[in-house]
C-alpha positions in Angstrom: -12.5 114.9 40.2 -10.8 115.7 36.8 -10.9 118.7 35.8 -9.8 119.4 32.3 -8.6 123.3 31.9 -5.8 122.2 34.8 -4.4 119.2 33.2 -0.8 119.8 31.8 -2.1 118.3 28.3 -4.3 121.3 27.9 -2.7 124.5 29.9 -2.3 127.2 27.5 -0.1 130.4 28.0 3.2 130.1 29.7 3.2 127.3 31.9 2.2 125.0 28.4 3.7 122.3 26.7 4.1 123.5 23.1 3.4 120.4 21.6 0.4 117.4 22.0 1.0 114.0 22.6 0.9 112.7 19.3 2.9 115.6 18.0 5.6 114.6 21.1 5.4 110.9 20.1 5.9 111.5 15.9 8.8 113.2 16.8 10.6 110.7 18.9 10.7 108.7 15.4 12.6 110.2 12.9 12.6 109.1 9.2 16.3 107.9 9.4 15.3 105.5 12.2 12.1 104.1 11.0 14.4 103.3 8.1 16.5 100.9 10.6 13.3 99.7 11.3 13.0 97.4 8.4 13.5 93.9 8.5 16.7 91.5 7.8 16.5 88.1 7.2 18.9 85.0 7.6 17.2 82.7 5.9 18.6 79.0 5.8 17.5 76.8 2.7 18.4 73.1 3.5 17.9 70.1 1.1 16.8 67.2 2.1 18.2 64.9 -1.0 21.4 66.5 -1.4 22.0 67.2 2.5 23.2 70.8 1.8 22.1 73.8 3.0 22.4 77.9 1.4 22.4 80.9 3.1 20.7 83.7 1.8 20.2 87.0 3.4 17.5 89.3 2.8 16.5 92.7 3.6 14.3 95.9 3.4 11.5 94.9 0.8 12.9 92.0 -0.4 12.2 90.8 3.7 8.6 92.3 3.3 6.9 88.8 1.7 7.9 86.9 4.4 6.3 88.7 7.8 3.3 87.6 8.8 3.9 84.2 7.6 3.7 81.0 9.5 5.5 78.3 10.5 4.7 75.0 8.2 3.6 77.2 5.5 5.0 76.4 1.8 5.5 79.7 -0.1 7.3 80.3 -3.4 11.1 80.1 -3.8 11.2 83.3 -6.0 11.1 85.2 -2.2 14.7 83.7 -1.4 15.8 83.7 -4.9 15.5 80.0 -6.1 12.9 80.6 -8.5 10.6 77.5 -9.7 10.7 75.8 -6.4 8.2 75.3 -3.3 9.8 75.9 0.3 8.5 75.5 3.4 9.2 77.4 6.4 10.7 75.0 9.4 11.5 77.3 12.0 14.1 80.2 12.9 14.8 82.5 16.2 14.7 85.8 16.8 17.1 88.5 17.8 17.6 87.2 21.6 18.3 83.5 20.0 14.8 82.8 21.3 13.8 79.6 19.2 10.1 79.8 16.9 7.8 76.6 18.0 4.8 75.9 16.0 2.4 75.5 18.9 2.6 78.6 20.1 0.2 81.1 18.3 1.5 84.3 17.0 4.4 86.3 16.7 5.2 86.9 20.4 7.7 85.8 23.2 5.9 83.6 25.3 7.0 81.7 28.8 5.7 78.4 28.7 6.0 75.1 30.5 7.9 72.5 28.2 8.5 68.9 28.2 10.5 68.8 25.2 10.8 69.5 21.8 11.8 72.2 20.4 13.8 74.8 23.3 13.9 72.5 25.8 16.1 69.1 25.8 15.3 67.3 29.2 17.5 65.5 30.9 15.5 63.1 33.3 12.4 61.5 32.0 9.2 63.4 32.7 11.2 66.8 33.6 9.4 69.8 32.6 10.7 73.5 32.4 9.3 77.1 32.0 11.2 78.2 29.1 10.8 81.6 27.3 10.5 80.6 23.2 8.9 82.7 20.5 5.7 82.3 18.8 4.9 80.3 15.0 4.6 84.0 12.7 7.6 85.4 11.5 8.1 89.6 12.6 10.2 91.7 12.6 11.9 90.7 15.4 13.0 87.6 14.2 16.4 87.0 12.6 17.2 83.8 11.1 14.5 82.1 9.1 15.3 77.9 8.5 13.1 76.6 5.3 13.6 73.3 3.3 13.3 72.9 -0.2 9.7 70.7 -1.2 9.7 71.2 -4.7 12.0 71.3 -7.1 11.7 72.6 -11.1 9.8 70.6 -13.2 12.1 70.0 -16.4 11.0 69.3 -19.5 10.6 65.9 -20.7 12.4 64.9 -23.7 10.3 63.7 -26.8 11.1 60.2 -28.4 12.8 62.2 -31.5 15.2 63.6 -29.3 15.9 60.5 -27.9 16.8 58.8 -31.0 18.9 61.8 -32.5 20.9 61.7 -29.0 21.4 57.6 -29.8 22.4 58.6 -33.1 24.7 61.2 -32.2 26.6 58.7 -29.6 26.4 55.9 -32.5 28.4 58.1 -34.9 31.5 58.9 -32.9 31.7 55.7 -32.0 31.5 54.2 -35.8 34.5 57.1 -37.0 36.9 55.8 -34.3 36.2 52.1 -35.6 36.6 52.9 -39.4 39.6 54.9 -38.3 41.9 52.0 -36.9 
């Protein structure tokens, strides 16, 4: 039976600890390393009609917006800095290379039997594989982030006014090089 007055956690005198548990376990984290805690972001803007694609790196607070978010989600280009258009997070892999896949729920690395797709590429028709990939939530664990552009800026449409000063404006030119030869 357990008796409480002889466990270490709660000897007093001499033979004790100094310090509880908790008071132990606060102390193993200082405030320079929960500082290294924070999270940095590769994140990988592709898009699709020009076929390019921008790296942008975020980190500390500027990372913040982005964990807890899921995969398919279309968030606010302001986050990555390309303010006015809608992106949508594709995919990215964490620290190990691990790759995200969508079906797998949550932010954890997860061994699971795969038949394709996305961290597995089988060889032989009908080959399957137990392959360790990472779950569809972005945390802190995860290092490069891959989003495509959905929306771009809306600009402005011109007014039939300006359209006519702008025919004008060509016409004119055009009419001094005439009158000029």
């Amino acid at each position: 039976m357990w008796n409480r007055e002889l466990s270490p956690l709660f000897l007093k005198g001499p033979l004790s600890f100094g310090k509880s548990l908790i008071e132990r376990y606060e102390t193993l984290i200082t405030p320079l390393e929960s500082s290294s805690l924070m999270a940095k972001f590769k994140i990988i803007i592709s898009d699709p009609e020009t076929g390019t694609s921008k790296i942008v790196e975020l980190e500390e607070t500027h990372a913040l917006p982005l964990i807890g978010r899921k995969m398919g989600e279309v968030i606010d280009g302001s986050i990555v800095g390309l303010s006015g258009y809608k992106t949508q997070i594709t995919g990215g892999s964490d620290k190990d290379g691990f790759p995200m896949r969508p079906n797998v729920h949550g932010g954890v690395r997860r061994k699971v039997i795969l038949s394709g797709g996305v961290g597995f590429n089988p060889q032989d028709d009908g080959a399957r594989r137990r392959k360790t990939i990472r779950g569809n939530v972005i945390t802190d664990e995860i290092v490069q982030i891959n989003m495509k552009i959905m929306e771009r800026p809306k600009k402005p449409k011109e007014s039939k006014k300006a359209k006519e000063k702008a025919k004008i404006e060509k016409a004119e030119p055009e009419a001094q090089v005439a009158s000029e030869a």
